[in-house]
N, C-alpha and C positions, 0 to 999 in steps of 0.2 A: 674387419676386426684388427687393431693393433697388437702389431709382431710381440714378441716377450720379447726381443732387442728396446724396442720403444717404451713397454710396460716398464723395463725395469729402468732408464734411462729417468722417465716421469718421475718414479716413485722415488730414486736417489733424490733428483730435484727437488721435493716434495720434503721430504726428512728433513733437506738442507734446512731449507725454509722454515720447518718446525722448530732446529735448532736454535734458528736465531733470532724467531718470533718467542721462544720460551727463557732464551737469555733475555730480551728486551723485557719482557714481562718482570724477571727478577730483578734486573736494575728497575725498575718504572717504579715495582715493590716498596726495594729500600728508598727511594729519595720518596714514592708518598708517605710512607710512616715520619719522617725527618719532615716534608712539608704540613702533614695533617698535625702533627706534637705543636709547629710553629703558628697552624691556623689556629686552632684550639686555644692555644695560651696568650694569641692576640684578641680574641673576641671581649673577654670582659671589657679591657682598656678601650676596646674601641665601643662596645657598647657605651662605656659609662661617657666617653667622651662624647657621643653622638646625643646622649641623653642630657649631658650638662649643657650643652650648643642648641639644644630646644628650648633647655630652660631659661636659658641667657635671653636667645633673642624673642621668643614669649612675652618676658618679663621688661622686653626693652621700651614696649610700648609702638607710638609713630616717630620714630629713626627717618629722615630724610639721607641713607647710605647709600653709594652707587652700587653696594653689594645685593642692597634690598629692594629695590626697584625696578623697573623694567625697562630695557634698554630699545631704541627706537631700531636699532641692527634687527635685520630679518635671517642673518644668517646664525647658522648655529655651532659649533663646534664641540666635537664627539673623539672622546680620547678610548680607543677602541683594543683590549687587554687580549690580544692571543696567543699563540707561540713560535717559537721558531722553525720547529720541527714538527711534521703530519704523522703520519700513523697513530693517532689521536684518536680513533672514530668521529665523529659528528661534532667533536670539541670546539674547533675553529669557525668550519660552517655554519655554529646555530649561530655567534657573535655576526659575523656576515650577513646572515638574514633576519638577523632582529634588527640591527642598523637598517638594512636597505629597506626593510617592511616599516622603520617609521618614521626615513628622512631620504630628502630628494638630494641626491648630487650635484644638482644645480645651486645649492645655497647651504652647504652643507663640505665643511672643512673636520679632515679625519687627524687625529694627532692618534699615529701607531704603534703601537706598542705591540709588537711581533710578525713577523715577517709572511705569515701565511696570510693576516688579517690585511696585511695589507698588499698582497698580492689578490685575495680575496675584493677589496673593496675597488683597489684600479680596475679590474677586470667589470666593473659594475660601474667605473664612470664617477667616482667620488674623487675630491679635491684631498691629493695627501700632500698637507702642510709640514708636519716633522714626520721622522724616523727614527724612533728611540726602540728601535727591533734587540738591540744591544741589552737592554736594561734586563729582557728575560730571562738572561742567562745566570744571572744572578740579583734580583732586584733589591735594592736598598735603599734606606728610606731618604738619601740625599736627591737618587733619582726622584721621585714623589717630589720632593720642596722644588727640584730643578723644572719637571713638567707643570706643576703648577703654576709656576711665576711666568710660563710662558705663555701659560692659556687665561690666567689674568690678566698678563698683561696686554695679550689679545682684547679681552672683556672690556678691560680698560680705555683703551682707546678708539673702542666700537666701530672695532672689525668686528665682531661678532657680537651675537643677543641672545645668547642662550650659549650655556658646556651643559656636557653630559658625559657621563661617563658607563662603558658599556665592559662587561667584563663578567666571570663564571664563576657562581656563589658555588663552595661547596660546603653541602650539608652532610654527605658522607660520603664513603669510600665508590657507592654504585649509583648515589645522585647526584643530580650538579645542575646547577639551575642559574642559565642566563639573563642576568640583568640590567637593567638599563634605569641609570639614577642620572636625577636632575641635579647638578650643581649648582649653577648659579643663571637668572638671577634667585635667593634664598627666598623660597613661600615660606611664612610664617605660618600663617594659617593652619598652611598641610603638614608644616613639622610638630604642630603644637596638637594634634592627632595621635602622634606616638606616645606623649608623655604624660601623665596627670599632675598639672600644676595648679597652683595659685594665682589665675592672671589677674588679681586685684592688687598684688604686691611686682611693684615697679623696680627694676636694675636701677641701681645707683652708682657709676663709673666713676674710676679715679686710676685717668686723666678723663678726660672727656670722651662721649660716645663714640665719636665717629674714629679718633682716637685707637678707641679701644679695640670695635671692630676691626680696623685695617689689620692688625695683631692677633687677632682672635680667627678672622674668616679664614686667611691663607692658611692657615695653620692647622685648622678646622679640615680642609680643601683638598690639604698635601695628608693627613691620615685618613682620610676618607681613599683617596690614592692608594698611599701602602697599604693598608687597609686590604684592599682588591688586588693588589698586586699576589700577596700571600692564598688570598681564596684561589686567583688562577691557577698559580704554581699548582696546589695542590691538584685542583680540580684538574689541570693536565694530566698528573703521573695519574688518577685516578682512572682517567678516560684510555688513558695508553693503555694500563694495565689492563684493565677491562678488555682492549680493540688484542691486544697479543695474546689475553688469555684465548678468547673465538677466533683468533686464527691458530692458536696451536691445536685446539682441538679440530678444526676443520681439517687443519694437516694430518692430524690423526685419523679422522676419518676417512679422508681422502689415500690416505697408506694402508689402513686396513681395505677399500674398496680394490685398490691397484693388487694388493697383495691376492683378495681372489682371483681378479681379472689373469693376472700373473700364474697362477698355480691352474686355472683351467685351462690358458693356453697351452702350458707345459701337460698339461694329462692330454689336451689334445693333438700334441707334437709327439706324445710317445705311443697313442692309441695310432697316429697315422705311419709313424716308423715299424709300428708291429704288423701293420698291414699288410705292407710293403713288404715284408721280410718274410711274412705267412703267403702270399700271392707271388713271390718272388720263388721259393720252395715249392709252390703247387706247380708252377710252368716249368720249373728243370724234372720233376718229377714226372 
């Protein structure tokens, strides 16, 4: 059995800990209310965008665009949204294993965005092409137009045949739901699924199609981006908050366990000093 020197030695340790698992929780607190207000007030815009970008290319008919076709590149390229900082619970890791569960490191280039995802992915053998870990710290939407023009222009010149982008929707404060969207090349088809249009009425561009796209996709590309950037932010403090609330209560629990452990050594330190002092008295007597 552990001395009450040791018990108590634990249990200070223990509080420490609780301390500043219970501080992180309250800071984790206010910047999710401040990220959730910012997720929340970006959804319509990005809805309504993502629904006018169905309706566009739907209605554009057969478009011969390099956006819209399918590139003869086998590799793929995966801009993968995580954090900089752990004590997240499972936040980072599910991003890491959605990636590795559905592309191989052999043909498969990771543009990173936060510093565990991509500690996370080397560790697994993936090609990390950029390092944009910086951008988390505060994300804005020029980062977004500047990652995109990098991974188009990858697309572009067919280094790569496939982006994706991997990153953690959040839907509320206790869930948060890892996903994984196909950018480009753009399936019509499967966007025209989302929306209920009139495909008997044909886009009529002014300047011309292809034109117009170039204009339309990137732009399209880079708020699909921020887009995700805003869901991770939140969907982090969400997950921290969550991971600091169950460790402050385990500290609590673990300081109420010690606090027994603690107070029965102590009755059994005074029951053996009474012994002693009762069998000590008998022999002089």
């Amino acid at each position: 059995m552990a001395s009450m020197r040791d018990i108590k030695r634990r249990k200070e340790s223990v509080a420490s800990t609780g301390q500043i698992t219970k501080a992180m929780k309250l800071v984790s607190t206010v910047k999710l209310q401040k990220a959730k207000a910012r997720a929340e007030s970006n959804k319509p815009y990005f809805t309504m965008l993502y629904d006018t970008m169905c309706s566009i290319l739907a209605r554009t008919g057969t478009v011969n665009h390099r956006y819209l076709k399918e590139s003869e590149s086998d590799r793929k390229a995966v801009i993968a949204l995580t954090s900089n900082r752990g004590l997240a619970g499972g936040y980072n890791n599910n991003i890491v294993k959605e990636i590795a569960a559905a592309f191989t490191p052999e043909n498969t280039d990771i543009y990173a965005v936060g510093k565990k995802g991509l500690e996370g992915l080397s560790r697994k053998g993936f090609n990390i092409v950029e390092d944009y870990s910086e951008v988390m710290n505060e994300p804005l939407y020029a980062d977004a137009i500047q990652i995109g023009k990098n991974v188009l222009s990858s697309y572009e010149q067919g280094n790569v045949g496939e982006i994706y982008l991997a990153y953690t929707y959040f839907k509320n404060t206790v869930v948060h739901e890892t996903r994984l969207v196909k950018l480009l090349p753009i399936d019509v088809d499967e966007i025209m699924q989302d929306v209920e249009i009139d495909r008997l009425t044909l886009m009529n561009y002014e300047p011309e199609e292809e034109e117009a796209l170039d204009m339309i996709i990137p732009k399209y590309i880079s708020n699909i981006i921020y887009g995700a950037f805003i869901e991770a932010v939140a969907s982090e403090n969400g997950a921290r908050m969550q991971a600091m609330d169950s460790a402050t209560k385990n500290a609590d629990e673990m300081i109420a366990d010690l606090t027994l452990k603690y107070n029965r050594a102590r009755q059994g330190s005074i029951t053996q000093e009474l012994t002693e002092i009762i069998a000590g008295a008998e022999a002089i007597s």
